[in-house]
C-alpha positions as CSV (number, residue, x, y, z in Angstrom):
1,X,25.9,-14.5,23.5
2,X,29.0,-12.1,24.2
3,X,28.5,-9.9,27.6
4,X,27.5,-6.6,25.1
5,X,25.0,-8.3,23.5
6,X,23.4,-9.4,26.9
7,X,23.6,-6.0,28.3
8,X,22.4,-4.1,25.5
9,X,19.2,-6.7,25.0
10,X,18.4,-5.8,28.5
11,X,19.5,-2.2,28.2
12,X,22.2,-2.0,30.7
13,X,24.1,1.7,29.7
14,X,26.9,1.0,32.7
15,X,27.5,-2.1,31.7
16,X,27.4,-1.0,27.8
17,X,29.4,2.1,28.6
18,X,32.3,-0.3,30.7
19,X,32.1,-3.1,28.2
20,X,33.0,-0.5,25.3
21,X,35.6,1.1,26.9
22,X,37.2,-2.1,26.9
23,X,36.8,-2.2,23.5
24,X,34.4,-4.8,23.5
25,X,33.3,-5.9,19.8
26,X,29.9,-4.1,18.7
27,X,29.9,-6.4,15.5
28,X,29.2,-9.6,17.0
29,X,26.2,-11.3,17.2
30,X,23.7,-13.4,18.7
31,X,21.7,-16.1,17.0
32,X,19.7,-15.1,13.3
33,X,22.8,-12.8,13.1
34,X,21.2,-9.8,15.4
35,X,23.9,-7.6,16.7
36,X,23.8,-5.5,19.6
37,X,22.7,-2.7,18.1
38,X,19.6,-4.3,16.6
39,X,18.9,-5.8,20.1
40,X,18.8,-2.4,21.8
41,X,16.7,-0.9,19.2
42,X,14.5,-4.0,19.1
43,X,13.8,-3.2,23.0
44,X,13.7,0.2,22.4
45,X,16.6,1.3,24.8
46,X,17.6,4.4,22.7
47,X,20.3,5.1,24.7
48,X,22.3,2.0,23.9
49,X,21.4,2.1,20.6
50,X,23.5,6.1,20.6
51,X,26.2,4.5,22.5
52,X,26.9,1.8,19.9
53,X,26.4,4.2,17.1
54,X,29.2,6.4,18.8
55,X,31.3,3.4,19.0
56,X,30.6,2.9,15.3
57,X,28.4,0.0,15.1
58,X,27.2,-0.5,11.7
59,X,23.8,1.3,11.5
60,X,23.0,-1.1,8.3
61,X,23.8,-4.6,10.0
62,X,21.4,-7.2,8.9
63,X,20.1,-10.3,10.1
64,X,19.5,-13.5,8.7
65,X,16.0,-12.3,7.7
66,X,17.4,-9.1,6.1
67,X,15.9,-6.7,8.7
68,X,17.9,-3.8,10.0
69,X,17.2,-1.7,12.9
70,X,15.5,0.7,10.7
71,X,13.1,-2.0,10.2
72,X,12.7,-2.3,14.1
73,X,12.0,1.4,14.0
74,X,9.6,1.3,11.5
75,X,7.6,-1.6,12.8
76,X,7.1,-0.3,16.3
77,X,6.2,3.1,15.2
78,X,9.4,4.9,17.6
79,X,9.8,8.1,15.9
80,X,12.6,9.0,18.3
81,X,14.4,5.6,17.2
82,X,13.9,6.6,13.5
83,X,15.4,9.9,13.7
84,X,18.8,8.8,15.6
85,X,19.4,6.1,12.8
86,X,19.2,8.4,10.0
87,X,21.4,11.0,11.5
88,X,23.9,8.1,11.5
89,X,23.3,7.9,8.0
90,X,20.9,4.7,7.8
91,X,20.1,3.2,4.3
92,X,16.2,3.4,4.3
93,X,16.3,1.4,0.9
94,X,17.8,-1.9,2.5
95,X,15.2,-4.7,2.0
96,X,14.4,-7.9,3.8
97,X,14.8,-11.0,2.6
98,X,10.6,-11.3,1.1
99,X,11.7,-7.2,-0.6
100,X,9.8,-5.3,1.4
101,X,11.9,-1.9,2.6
102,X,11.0,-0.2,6.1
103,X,8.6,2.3,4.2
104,X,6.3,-0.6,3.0
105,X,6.7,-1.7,7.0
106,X,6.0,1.8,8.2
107,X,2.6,2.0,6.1
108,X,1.3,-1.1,6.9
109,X,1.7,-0.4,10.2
110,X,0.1,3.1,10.0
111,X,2.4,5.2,11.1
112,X,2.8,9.0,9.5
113,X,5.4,10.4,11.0
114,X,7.9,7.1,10.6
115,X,6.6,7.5,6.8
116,X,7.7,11.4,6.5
117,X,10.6,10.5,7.7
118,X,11.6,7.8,5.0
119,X,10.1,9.5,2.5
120,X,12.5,12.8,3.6
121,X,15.1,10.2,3.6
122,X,15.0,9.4,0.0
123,X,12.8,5.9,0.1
124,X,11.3,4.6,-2.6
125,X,8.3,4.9,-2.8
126,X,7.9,2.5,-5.2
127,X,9.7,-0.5,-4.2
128,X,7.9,-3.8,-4.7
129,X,7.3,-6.3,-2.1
130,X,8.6,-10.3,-3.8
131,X,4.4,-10.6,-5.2
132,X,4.7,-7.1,-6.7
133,X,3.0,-5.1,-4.3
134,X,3.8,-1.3,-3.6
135,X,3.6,0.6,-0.2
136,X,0.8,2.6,-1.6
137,X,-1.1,-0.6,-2.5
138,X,-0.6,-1.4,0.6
139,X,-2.0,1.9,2.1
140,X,-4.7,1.6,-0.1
141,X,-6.1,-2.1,1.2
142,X,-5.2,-0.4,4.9
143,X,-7.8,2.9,4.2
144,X,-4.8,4.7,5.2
145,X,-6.2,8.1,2.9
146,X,-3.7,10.2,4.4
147,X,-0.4,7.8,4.0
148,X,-2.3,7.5,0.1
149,X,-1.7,11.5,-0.5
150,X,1.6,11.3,1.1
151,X,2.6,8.7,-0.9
152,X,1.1,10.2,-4.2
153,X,2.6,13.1,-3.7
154,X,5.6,11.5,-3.3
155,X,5.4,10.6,-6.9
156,X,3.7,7.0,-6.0
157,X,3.1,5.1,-9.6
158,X,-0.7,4.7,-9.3
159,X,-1.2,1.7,-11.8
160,X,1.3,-0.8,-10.6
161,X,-0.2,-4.2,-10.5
162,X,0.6,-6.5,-8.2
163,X,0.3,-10.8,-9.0
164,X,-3.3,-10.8,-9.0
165,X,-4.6,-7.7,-11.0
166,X,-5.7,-5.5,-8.2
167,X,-3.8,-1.7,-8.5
168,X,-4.5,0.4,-5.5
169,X,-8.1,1.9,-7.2
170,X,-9.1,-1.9,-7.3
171,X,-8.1,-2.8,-3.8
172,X,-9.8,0.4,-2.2
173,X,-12.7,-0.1,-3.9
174,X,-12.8,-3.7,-2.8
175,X,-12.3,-3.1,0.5
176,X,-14.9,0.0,0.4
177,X,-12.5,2.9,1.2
178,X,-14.7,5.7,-1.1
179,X,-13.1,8.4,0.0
180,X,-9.7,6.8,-0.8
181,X,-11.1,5.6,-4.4
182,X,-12.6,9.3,-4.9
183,X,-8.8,10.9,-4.3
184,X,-7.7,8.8,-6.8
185,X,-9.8,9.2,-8.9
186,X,-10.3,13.0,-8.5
187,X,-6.1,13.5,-8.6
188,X,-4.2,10.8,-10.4
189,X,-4.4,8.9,-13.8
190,X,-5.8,5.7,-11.9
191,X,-7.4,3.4,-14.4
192,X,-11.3,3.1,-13.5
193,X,-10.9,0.3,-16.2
194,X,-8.4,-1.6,-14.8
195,X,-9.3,-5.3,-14.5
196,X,-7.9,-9.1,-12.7
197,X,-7.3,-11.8,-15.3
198,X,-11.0,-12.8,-14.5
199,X,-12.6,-9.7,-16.2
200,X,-13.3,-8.2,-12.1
201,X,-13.5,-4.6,-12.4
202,X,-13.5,-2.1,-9.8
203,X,-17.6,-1.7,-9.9
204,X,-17.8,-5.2,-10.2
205,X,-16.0,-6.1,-7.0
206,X,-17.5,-2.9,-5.3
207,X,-20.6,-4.1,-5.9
208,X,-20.0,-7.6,-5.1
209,X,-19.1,-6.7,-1.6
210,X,-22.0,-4.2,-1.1
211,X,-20.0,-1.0,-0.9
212,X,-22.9,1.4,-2.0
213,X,-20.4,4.6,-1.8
214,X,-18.2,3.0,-3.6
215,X,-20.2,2.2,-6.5
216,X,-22.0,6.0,-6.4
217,X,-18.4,7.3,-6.9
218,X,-16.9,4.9,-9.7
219,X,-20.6,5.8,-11.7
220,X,-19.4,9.0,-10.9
221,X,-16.7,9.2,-12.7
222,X,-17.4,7.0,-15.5
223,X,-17.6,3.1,-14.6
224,X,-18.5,0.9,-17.5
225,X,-21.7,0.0,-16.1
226,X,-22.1,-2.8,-18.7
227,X,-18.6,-4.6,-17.6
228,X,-18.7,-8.4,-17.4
229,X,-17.2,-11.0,-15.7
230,X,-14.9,-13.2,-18.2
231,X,-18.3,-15.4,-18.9
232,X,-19.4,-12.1,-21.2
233,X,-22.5,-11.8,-19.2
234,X,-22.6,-11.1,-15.4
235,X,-22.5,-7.3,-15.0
236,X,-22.6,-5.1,-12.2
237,X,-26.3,-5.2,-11.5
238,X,-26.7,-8.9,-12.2
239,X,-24.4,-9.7,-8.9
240,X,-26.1,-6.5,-7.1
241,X,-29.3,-8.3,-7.6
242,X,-27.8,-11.9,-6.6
243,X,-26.5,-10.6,-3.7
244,X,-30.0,-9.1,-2.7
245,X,-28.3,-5.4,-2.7
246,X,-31.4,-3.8,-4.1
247,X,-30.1,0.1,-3.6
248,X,-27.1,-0.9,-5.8
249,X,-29.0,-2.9,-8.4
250,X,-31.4,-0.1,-8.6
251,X,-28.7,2.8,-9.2
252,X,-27.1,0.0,-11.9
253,X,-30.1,-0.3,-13.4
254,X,-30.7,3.5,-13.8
255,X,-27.3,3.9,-15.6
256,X,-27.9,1.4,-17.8
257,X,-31.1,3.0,-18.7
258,X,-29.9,6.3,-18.9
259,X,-27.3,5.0,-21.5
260,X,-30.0,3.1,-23.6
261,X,-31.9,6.8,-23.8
262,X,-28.6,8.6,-24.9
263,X,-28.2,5.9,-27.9
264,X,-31.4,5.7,-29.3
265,X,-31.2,8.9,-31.1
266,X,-28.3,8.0,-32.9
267,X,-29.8,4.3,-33.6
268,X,-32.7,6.4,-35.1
269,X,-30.3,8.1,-37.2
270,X,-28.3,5.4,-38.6
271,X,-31.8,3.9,-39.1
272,X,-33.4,6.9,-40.3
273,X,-30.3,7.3,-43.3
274,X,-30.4,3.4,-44.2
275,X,-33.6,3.0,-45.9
276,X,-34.3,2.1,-49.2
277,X,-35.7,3.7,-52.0
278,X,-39.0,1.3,-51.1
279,X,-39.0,2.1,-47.8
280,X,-38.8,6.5,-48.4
């Protein structure tokens, strides 16, 4: 490792500040390809990192893993980080080697503000991790609700479907966020119906995990009650009743019931207008 990259890993500004008067190089780097720039900001000595950038280190410079210091920023959550990289122009779109971008980081890792900022940057807020995955998938299977209306409003595509079937409706409902699955439902065109290659529904896997809310809120909103499993049989209130989740089987059953009643007037009918001559 070259002196700079020592002193800036340990956040040395004297030394820094000596070392780049004397022109040292800020492009070299230390092993996985991490300049000094990305050392500083990994350690969070923000006043390297402006020193560097003032010497015209490359805000963008990757290592071997594709990560930029806008990654580091993002990760850790330092707001005061993020801001100085972007008024040196940062790419907030540059992803790591597995695709994931700084905004998918930042909403894994919870953080609003480091989100606003990206998204006022001009992110994309639908970039796709390598297995398809979106950030607001990801915000979805976090509970994150607010980084979810952020993200929608954002203009966040609400049906993408990563490998696996689950859109961001599915995976809140599976993980039992209602009040994320109710904003969805309640302002987007998420698809209640949408379904894994194994015939799992949202209600399905709601109910499968117990999540009564959940369930009360895709019935709601119009849940096919009588959705199967690919086997053509299991529904909704045969797993709720497996599982031993009698509240849940109960409210099943009700729905079921109450569409039985709506249809019998127009089986009447059809029966009713069928009949033969012997049978008027």
């Amino acid at each position: 490792m070259t002196a700079l990259l020592v002193a800036a890993e340990v956040g040395h500004e004297k030394v820094v500040e000596h070392l780049l008067e004397h022109k040292a190089d800020v492009e070299a780097a230390a092993s996985k390809n991490a300049t000094s720039l990305y050392m500083a900001a990994q350690h969070g000595h923000l006043g390297v990192v402006k020193m560097l950038l003032k010497a015209g280190a490359n805000v963008n410079a990757k290592t071997d893993y594709g990560t930029t210091a806008v990654f580091v920023a993002a990760q850790m959550g330092n707001v005061a980080l993020m801001e100085l990289l972007l008024e040196y122009n940062a790419d907030v779109n540059i992803p790591m080697n597995n695709a994931q971008t700084p905004l998918f980081v930042s909403v894994r890792e919870g953080n609003t503000k480091i989100v606003q900022l990206l998204l006022n940057a001009n992110a994309d807020v639908n970039a796709e991790r390598a297995d398809g995955t979106t950030a607001l998938v990801m915000a979805a299977y976090k509970g994150r609700l607010e980084i979810v209306k952020m993200l929608v409003e954002a203009g966040a595509k609400v049906n993408v479907v990563p490998q696996g079937g689950m859109n961001a409706l599915f995976v809140a409902a599976q993980q039992g966020y209602a009040d994320i699955v109710s904003f969805l439902l309640e302002h987007t065109d998420s698809d209640l119906h949408t379904a894994t290659p194994g015939g799992t529904t949202p209600l399905l896997i709601s109910t499968q995990k117990g999540h009564l809310e959940v369930v009360r809120v895709l019935l709601r909103h119009g849940a096919n009650v009588r959705a199967t499993l690919k086997d053509g049989t299991t529904t909704a209130r045969v797993i709720a009743e497996c599982a031993g989740f009698i509240q849940i089987a109960e409210i099943l059953r009700l729905e079921e019931t109450k569409l039985q009643l709506k249809e019998r007037p127009a089986i009447a009918a059809v029966s009713y207008f069928n009949r033969t001559p012997m049978q008027m």
